[in-house]
Every structure is written in structure tokens, then in C-alpha cells.
ROMAR-570231 format. One record per residue (C-alpha): residue in three letters; x, y, z. Coordinates in steps of 0.02 Angstrom, whole numbers, padded with zeros to 5 digits, always signed. Layout:
<node aa="ALA" xx="X" yy="Y" zz="Z"/>
...
***
This chain:
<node aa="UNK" xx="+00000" yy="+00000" zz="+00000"/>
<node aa="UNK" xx="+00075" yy="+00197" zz="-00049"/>
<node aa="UNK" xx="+00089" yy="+00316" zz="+00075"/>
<node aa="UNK" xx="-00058" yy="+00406" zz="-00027"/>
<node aa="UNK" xx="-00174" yy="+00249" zz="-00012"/>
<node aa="UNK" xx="-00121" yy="+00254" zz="+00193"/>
<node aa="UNK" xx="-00180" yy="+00408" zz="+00222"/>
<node aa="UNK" xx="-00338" yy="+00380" zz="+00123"/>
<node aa="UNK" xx="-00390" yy="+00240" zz="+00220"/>
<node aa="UNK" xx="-00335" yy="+00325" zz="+00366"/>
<node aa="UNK" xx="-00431" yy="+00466" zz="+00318"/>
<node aa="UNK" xx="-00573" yy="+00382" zz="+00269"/>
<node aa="UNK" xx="-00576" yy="+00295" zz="+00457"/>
<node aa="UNK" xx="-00546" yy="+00424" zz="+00564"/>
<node aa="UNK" xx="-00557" yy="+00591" zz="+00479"/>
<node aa="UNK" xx="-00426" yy="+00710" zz="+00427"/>
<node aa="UNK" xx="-00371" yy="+00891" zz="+00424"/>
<node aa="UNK" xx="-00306" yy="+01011" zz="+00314"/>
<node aa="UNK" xx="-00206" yy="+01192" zz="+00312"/>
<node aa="UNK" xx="-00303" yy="+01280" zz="+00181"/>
<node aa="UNK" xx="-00210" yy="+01453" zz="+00239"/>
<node aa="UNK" xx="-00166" yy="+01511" zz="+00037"/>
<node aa="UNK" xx="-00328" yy="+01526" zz="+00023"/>
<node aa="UNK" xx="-00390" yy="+01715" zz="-00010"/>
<node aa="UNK" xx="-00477" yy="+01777" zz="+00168"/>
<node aa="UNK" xx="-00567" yy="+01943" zz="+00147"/>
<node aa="UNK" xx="-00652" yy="+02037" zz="+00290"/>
<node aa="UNK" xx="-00798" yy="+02138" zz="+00275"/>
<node aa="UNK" xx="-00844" yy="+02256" zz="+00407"/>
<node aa="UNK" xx="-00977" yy="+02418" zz="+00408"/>
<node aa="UNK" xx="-01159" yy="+02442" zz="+00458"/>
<node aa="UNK" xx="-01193" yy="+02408" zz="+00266"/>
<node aa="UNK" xx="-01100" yy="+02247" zz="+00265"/>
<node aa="UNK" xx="-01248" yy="+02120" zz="+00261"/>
<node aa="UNK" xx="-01357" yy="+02218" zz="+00144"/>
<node aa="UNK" xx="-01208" yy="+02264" zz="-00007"/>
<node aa="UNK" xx="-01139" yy="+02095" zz="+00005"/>
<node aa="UNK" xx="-01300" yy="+01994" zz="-00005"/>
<node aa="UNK" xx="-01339" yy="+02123" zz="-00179"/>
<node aa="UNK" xx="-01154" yy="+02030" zz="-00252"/>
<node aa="UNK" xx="-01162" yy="+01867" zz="-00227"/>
<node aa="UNK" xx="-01305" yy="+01717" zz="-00286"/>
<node aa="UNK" xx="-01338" yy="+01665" zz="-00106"/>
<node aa="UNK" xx="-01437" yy="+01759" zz="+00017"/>
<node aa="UNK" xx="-01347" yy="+01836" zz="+00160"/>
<node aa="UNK" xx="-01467" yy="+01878" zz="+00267"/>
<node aa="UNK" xx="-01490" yy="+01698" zz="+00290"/>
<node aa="UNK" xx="-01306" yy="+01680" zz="+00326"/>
<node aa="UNK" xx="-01286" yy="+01627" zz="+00510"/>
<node aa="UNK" xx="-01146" yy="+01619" zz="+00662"/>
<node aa="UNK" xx="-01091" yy="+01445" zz="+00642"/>
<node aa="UNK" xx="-01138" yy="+01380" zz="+00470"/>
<node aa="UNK" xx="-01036" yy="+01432" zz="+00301"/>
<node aa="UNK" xx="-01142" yy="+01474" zz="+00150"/>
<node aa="UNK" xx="-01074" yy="+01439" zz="-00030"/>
<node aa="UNK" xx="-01082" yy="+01576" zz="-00160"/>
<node aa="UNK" xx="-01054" yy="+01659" zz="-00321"/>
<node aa="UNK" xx="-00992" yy="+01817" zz="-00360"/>
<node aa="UNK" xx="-01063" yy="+01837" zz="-00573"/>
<node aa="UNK" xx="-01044" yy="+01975" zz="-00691"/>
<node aa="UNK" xx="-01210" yy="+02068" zz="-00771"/>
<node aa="UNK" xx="-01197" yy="+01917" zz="-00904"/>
<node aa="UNK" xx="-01210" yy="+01781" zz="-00780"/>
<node aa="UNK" xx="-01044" yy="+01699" zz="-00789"/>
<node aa="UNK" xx="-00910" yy="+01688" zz="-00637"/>
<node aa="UNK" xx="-00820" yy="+01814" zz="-00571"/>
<node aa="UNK" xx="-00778" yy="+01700" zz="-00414"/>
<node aa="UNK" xx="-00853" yy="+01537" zz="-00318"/>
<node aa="UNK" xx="-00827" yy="+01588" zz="-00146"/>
<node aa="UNK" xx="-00866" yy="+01515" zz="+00055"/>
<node aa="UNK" xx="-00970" yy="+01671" zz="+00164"/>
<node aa="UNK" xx="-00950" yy="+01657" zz="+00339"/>
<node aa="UNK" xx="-01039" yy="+01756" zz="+00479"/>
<node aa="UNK" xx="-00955" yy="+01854" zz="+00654"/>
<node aa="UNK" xx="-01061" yy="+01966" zz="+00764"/>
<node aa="UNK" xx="-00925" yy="+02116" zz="+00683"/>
<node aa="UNK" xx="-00873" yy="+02072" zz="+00519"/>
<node aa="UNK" xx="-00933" yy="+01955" zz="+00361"/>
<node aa="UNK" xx="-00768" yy="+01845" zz="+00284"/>
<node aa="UNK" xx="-00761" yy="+01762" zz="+00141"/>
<node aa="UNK" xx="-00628" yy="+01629" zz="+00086"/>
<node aa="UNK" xx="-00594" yy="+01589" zz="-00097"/>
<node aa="UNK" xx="-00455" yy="+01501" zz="-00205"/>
<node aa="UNK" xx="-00301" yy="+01585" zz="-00206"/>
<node aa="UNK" xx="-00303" yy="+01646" zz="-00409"/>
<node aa="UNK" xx="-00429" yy="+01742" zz="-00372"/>
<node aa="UNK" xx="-00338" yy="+01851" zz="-00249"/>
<node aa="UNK" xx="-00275" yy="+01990" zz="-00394"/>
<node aa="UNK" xx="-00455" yy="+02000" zz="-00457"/>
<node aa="UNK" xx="-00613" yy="+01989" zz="-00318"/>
<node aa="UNK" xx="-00558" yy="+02122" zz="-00206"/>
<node aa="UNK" xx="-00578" yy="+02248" zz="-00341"/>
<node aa="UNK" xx="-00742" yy="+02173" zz="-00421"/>
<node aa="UNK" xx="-00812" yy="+02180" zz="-00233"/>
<node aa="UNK" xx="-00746" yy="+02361" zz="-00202"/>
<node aa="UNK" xx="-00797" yy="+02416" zz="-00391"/>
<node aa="UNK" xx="-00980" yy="+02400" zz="-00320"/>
<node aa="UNK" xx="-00954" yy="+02513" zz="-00150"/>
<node aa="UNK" xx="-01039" yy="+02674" zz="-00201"/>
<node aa="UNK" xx="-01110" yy="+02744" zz="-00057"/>
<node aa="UNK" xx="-01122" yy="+02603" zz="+00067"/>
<node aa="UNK" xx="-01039" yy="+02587" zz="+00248"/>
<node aa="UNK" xx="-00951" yy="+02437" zz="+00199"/>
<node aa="UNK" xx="-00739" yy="+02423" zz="+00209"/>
<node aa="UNK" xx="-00664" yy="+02254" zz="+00126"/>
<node aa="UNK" xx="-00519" yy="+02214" zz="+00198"/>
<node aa="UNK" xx="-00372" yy="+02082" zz="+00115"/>
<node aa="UNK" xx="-00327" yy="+01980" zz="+00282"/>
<node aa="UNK" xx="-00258" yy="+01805" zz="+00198"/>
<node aa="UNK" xx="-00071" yy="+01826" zz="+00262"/>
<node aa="UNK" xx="-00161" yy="+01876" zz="+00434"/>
<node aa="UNK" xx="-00263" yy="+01709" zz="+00465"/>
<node aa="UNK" xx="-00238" yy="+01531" zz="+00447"/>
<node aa="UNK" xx="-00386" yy="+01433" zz="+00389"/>
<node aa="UNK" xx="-00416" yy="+01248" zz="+00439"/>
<node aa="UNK" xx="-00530" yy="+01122" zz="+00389"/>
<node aa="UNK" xx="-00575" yy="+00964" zz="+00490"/>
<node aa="UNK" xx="-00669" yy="+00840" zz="+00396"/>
<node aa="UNK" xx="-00767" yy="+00667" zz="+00453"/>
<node aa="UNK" xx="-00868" yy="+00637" zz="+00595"/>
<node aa="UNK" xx="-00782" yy="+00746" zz="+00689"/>
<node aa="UNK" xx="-00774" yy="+00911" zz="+00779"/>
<node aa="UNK" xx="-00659" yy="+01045" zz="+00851"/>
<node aa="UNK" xx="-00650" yy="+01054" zz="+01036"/>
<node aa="UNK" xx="-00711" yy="+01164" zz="+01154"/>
<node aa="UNK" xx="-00552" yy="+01253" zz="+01173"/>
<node aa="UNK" xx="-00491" yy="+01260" zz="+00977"/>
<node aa="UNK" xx="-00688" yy="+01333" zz="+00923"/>
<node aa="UNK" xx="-00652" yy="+01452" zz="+01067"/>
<node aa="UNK" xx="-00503" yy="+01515" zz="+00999"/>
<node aa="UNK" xx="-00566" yy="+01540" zz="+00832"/>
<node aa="UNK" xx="-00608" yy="+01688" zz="+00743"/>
<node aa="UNK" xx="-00750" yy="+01583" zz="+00676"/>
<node aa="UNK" xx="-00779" yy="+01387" zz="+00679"/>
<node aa="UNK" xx="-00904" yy="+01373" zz="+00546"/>
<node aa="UNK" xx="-00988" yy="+01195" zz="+00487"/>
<node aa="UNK" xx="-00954" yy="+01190" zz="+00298"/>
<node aa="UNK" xx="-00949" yy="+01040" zz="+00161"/>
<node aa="UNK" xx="-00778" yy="+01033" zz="+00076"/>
<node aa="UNK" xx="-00738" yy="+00900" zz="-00032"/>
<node aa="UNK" xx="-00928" yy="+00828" zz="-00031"/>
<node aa="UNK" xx="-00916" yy="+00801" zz="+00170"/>
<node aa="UNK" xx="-00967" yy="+00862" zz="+00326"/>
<node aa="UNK" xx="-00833" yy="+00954" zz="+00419"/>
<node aa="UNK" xx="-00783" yy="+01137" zz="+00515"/>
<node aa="UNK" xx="-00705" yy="+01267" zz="+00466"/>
<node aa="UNK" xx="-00586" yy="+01383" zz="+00579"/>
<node aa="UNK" xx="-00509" yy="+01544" zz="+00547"/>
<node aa="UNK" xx="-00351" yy="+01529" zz="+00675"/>
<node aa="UNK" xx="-00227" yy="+01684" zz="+00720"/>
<node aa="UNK" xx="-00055" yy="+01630" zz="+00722"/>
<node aa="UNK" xx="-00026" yy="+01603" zz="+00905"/>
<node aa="UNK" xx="-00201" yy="+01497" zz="+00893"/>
<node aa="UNK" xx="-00147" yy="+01405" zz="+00739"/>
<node aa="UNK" xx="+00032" yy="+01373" zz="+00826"/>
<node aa="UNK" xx="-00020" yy="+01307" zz="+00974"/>
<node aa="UNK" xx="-00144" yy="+01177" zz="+00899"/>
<node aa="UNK" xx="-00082" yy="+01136" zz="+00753"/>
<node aa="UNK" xx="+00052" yy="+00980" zz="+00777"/>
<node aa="UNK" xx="-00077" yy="+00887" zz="+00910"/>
<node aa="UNK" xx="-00218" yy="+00882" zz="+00777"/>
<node aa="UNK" xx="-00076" yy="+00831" zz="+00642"/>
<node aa="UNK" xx="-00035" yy="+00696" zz="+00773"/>
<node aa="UNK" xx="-00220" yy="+00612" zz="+00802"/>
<node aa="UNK" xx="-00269" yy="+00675" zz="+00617"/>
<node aa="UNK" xx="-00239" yy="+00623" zz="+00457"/>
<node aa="UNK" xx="-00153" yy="+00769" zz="+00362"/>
<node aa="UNK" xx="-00221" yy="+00809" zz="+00180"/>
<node aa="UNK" xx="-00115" yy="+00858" zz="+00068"/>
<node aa="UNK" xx="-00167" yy="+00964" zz="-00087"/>
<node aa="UNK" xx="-00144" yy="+00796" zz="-00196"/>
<node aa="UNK" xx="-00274" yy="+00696" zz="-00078"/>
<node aa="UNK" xx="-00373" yy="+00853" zz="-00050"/>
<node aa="UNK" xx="-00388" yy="+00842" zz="-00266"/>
<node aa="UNK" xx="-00431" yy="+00662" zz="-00251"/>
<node aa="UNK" xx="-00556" yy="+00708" zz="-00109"/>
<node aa="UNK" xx="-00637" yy="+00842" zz="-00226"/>
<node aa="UNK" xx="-00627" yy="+00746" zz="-00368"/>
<node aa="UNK" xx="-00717" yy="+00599" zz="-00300"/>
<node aa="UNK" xx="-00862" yy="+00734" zz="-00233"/>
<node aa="UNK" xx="-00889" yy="+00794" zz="-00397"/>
<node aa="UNK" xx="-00843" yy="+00986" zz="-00341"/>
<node aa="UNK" xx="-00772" yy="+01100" zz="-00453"/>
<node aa="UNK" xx="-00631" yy="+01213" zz="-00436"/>
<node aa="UNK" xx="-00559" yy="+01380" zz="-00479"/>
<node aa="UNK" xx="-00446" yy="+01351" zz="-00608"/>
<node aa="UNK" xx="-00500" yy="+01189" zz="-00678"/>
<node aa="UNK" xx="-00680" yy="+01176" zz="-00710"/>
<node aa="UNK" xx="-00727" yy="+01341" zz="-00651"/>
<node aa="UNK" xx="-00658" yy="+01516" zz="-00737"/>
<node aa="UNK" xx="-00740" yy="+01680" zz="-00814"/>
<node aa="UNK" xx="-00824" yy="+01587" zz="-00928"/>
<node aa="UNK" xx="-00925" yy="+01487" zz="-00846"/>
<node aa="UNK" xx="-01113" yy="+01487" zz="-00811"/>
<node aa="UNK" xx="-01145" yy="+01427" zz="-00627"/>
<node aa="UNK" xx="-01274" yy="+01320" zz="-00682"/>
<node aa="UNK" xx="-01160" yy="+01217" zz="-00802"/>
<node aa="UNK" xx="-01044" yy="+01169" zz="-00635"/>
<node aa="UNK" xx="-01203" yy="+01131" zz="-00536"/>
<node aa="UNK" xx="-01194" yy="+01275" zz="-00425"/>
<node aa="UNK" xx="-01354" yy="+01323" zz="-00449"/>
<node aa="UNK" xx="-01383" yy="+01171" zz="-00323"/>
<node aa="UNK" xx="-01277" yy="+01234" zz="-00184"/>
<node aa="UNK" xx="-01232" yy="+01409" zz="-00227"/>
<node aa="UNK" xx="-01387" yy="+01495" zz="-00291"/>
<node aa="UNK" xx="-01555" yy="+01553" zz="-00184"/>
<node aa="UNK" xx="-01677" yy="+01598" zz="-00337"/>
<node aa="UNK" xx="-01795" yy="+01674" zz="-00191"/>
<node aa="UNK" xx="-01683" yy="+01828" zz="-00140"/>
<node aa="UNK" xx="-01647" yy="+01994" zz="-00200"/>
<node aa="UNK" xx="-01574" yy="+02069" zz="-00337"/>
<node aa="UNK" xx="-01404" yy="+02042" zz="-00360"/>
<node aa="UNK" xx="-01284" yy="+02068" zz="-00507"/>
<node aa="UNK" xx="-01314" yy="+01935" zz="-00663"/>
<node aa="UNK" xx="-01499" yy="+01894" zz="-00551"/>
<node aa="UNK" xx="-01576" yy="+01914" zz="-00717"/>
<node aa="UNK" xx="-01464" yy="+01789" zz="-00825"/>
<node aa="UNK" xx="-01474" yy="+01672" zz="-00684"/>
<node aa="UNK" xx="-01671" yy="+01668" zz="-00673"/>
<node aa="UNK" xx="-01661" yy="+01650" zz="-00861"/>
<node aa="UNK" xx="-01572" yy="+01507" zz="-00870"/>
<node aa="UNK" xx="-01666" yy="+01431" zz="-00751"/>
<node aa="UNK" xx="-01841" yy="+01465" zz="-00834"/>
<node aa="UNK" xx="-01768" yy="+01403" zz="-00993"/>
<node aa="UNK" xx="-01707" yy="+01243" zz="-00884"/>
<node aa="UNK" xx="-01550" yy="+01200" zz="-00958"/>
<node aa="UNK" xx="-01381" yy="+01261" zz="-01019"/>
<node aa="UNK" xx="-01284" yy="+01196" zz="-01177"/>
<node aa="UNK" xx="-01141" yy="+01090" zz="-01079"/>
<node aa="UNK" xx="-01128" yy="+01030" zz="-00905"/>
<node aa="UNK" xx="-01014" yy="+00959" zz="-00769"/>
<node aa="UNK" xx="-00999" yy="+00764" zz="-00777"/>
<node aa="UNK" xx="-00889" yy="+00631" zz="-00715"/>
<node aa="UNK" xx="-00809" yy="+00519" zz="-00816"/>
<node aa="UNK" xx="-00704" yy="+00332" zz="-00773"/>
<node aa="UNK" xx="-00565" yy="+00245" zz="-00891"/>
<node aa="UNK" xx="-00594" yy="+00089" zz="-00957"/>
<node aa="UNK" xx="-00482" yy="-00041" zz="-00899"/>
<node aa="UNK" xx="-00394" yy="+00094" zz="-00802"/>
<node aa="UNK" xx="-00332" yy="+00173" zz="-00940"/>
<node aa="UNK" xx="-00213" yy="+00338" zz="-00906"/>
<node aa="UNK" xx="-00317" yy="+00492" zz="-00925"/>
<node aa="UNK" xx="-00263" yy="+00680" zz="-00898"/>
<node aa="UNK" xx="-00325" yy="+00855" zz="-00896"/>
<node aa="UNK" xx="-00357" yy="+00941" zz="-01054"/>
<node aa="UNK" xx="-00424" yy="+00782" zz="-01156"/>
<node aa="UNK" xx="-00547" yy="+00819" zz="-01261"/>
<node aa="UNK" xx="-00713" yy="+00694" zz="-01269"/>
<node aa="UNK" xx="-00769" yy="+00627" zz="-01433"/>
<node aa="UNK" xx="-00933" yy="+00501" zz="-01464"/>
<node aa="UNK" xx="-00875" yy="+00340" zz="-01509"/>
<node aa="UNK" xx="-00952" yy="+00385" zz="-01691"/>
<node aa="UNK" xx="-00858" yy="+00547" zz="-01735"/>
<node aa="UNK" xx="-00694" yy="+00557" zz="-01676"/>
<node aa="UNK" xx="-00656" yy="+00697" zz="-01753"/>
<node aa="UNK" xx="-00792" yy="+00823" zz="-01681"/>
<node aa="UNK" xx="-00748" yy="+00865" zz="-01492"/>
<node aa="UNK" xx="-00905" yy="+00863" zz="-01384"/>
<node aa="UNK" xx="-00841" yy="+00879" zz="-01205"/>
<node aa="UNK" xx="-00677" yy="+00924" zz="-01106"/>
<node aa="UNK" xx="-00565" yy="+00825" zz="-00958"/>
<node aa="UNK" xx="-00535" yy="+00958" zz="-00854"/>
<node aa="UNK" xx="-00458" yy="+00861" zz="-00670"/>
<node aa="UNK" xx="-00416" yy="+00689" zz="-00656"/>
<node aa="UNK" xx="-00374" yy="+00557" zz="-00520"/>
<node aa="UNK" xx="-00348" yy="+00386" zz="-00452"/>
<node aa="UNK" xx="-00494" yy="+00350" zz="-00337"/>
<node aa="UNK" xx="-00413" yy="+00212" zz="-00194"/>
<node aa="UNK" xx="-00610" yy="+00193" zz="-00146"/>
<node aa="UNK" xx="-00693" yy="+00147" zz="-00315"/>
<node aa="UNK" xx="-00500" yy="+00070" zz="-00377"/>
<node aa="UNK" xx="-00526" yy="+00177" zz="-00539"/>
<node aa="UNK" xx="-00428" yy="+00339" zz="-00646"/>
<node aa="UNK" xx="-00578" yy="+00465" zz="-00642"/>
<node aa="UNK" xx="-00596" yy="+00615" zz="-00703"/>
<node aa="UNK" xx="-00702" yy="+00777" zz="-00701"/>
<node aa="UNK" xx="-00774" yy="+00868" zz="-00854"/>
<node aa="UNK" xx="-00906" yy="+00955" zz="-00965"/>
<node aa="UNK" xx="-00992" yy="+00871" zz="-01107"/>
<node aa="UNK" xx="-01124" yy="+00965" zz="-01225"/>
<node aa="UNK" xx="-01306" yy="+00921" zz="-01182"/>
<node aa="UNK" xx="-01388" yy="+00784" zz="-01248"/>
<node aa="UNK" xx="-01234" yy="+00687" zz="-01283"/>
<node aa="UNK" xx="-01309" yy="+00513" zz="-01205"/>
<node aa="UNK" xx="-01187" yy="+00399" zz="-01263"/>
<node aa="UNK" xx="-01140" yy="+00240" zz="-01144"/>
<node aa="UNK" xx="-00954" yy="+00253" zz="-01200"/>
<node aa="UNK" xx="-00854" yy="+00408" zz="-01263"/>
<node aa="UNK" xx="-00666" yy="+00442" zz="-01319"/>
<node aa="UNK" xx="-00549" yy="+00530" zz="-01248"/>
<node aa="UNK" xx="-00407" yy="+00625" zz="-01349"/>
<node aa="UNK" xx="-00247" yy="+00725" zz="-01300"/>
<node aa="UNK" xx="-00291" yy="+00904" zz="-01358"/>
<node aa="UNK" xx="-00181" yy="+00891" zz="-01511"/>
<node aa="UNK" xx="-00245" yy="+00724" zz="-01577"/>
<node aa="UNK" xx="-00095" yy="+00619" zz="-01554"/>
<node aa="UNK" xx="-00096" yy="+00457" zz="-01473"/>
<node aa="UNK" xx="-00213" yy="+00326" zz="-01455"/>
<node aa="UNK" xx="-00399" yy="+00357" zz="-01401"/>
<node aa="UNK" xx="-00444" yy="+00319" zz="-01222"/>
<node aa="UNK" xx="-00612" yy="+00240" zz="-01169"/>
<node aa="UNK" xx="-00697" yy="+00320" zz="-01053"/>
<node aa="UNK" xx="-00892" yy="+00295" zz="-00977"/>
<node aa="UNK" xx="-00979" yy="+00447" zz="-00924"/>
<node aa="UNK" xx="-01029" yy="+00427" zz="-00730"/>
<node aa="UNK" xx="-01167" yy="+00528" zz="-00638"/>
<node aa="UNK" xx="-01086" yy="+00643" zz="-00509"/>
<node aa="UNK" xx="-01032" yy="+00625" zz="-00357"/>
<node aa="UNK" xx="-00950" yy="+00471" zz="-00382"/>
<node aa="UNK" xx="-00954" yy="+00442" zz="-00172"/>
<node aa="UNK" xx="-01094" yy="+00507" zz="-00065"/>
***
């Protein structure tokens, strides 16, 4: 057994933890806070409450992303957490929309550490204590916390829940993802992208709020009830090696792409190379191919798979 397939099984027994400090950590503070932020993003902030994260998007007037983010609630400030590419372009689409509101939005990411803990288990009394926020949120398709930790917090408790907890590294913590079916910054999510081809409007959208920006796209899209691709997951036959940036052809016209790889893995729980990726709508086929972007090399089975591939 690798030292990767250890620590899944070890994970997958007893829960692990990970140090998800690059992240982007924003602070939002002003009597204004609640109200401006909940007329950016898709979810409604008013709902937003001391304990529990709320997913969101940040969209442009046209509907597409400007950023998937994580909200979280303090009785002084609002915070939100997001991938780290996004940190040279959200704070200024958040501050291009402060016109006249009591609202400051504060870059804090080198000022916090952000942890995750995720299986049945919980921070204790002492470590939520300590926290800026300890916040239950789904990462990776699981129940877990999240806790914003100053340094002298994050110091002190740090190596004992490395010791008792299974540490995920960003190459499990893809596998993790993968396996969930949850897109990413970077990979299947960018400026193009309609939330409702990811499946965010699942998790991320509240089509009973206010008006926010791209509201009307949105509610659009989902009155006409579908979009032209969407997020899917895919397995090799026979294992086969599979990577990013494969294009997807039907088994009938291999020379007309209808879909994109966009992450792959090796899943130690189904034994399989799976992947993540959009095909067009309406292409039902029980086997596709699978290309190298330029066309060389031999085509690669793959079988499309309804997502998540765990629950």
C-alpha cells in the first residue's frame, strides 16, 4: 500500500485535516455589510448565520463567474474565503460595487490561517473558542468545520491535531474533490462559466432573494431549464491513463470534440482513474473517447458517470 493509499484509508476511518491558509480571506466590516454583500453574490446573506458557512457566487451582469466563494458570519465582520487565483481580481470586483455604502473590505489572507476538519468529527471546546469563527461547511462533498485561526491559535494547535489526524495534502485534498464531484477555480470553473453548467445552482444559488448582479441571466437560465454543456464525471476503461485537457469525442465521430477532461485522479475507494469534465447536452452515449488536445496518441475509453462518484 503507498503512502497516498495510507492516508486515504486512514482518512477515510478516522477523519482528517487540512491547512487551507493560501486561500484568499477577505473581511468585510460596516453597518452596510450584510445588505451590499448579499446584492453581489447568488446566495442570500441575510440567511447567513454564526456557525454555518454558505457557498456563493460572485457573477458578472452576463451571468458567468467572477468568483465561487465560502461566506462566513461574526457578530463584527462578514469573511469570505476563496481560491487563491482569485486574490489579484475579487477584491476589486467587490470594491468596484461600494458606491455609497458603509461597507470596508479588507485583504486579511497573510493575517489568518484557515483549517478544515473533515469526518465525523469536531473541534474542541477550546480550539472553536479560539477561533475567529468555527463554521460547519462541506468541503470535498463532506461534513466538516471550518476555523479561521490567528497565528498564536494556529501554533499552538496545530502539531496535536496533525498527530491524532490524518493530514491532507493538496494531492489527496484533489482526489477528495474529485471523487465529490466539486469543481474548482482554475480547472472547471473560470470567467467563462455559467454557474449552472458546474451545478452551483444546487448549492450556490437562492432563486428566492434579492437582486443581485447577473440575477436576471441566472433566473433566465433557469426558466429556460437547461444550459448547452454541463459538469460530468467520467471513469477509464480498464484503467486506462487519463489527464486534464483531453478532449471527449462520441465513439461515432472522432473527429468532432463534444466535451472536455478538465481534473483527473486515481480513486483508492472505487480502484478507478476518474476524471471531471463538461460534455455538451444531450450527448447520451454509454461510452465516449478521450483524446490529447492535439490528436496524437491513441484514443482512451472512457464511460460517463453521474456525479458525485461517493456520497
Amino acid at each position: 500500500m503507498s503512502d497516498r493509499e495510507e492516508a486515504y484509508r486512514g482518512f477515510q476511518a478516522h477523519g482528517g485535516i487540512a491547512d487551507l491558509s493560501g486561500r484568499l480571506k477577505l473581511r468585510l466590516v460596516g453597518s452596510d455589510r450584510v445588505r451590499y454583500l448579499n446584492g453581489q453574490v447568488t446566495a442570500n446573506v441575510q440567511r447567513l448565520e454564526i456557525g454555518h458557512a454558505l457557498a456563493a457566487c460572485v457573477t458578472t451582469a452576463k451571468g458567468k463567474l467572477s468568483a465561487e466563494v465560502v461566506l462566513h458570519a461574526t457578530s463584527e465582520a462578514l469573511y469570505i474565503d476563496a481560491d487563491p487565483l482569485l486574490r489579484e481580481t475579487l477584491p476589486d470586483r467587490l470594491a468596484r460595487y461600494i458606491i455609497a455604502d458603509d461597507v470596508e473590505v479588507e485583504d486579511v489572507t497573510e493575517s489568518f490561517h484557515l483549517i478544515h476538519l473533515t469526518g465525523e468529527i469536531a473541534p474542541a471546546s477550546d480550539l472553536a473558542d479560539s477561533a475567529v469563527y468555527a463554521d460547519r461547511h462541506r468541503r470535498y462533498g463532506r461534513a466538516g468545520w471550518d476555523l479561521l485561526l490567528d497565528d498564536s491559535a494556529f501554533q499552538a494547535s496545530w502539531p496535536e491535531l496533525t498527530s491524532r489526524l490524518v493530514q491532507l495534502d493538496p494531492e489527496l485534498q484533489e482526489t477528495l474533490r474529485i471523487e465529490a464531484g466539486v469543481p474548482r477555480w482554475g480547472a472547471e470553473l473560470n470567467a467563462d462559466t455559467l454557474p449552472p453548467e458546474a451545478g452551483l445552482d444546487r448549492t450556490h444559488i437562492d432563486y428566492h432573494k434579492g437582486c443581485y448582479i447577473g440575477q436576471e441571466v441566472i433566473s433566465r437560465l433557469k426558466s429556460v431549464g437547461h444550459v448547452n454543456r454541463e459538469l460530468t464525471g467520467f471513469v477509464a476503461v480498464e484503467n486506462a491513463s487519463i489527464e486534464a485537457g483531453m478532449a471527449i469525442f462520441a465513439p461515432d465521430n472522432p473527429d468532432k470534440p463534444i466535451g472536455l477532461l478538465t481534473s483527473t485522479t486515481f480513486s483508492f475507494a472505487l480502484e478507478k482513474q476518474i476524471a471531471l469534465g463538461y460534455l455538451r447536452r444531450g450527448a447520451a452515449f454509454p461510452e465516449l473517447l478521450a483524446r490529447s488536445a492535439g490528436g496524437t496518441g491513441a484514443a482512451i475509453r472512457i464511460v460517463p458517470h453521474h456525479l458525485p462518484f461517493l456520497s
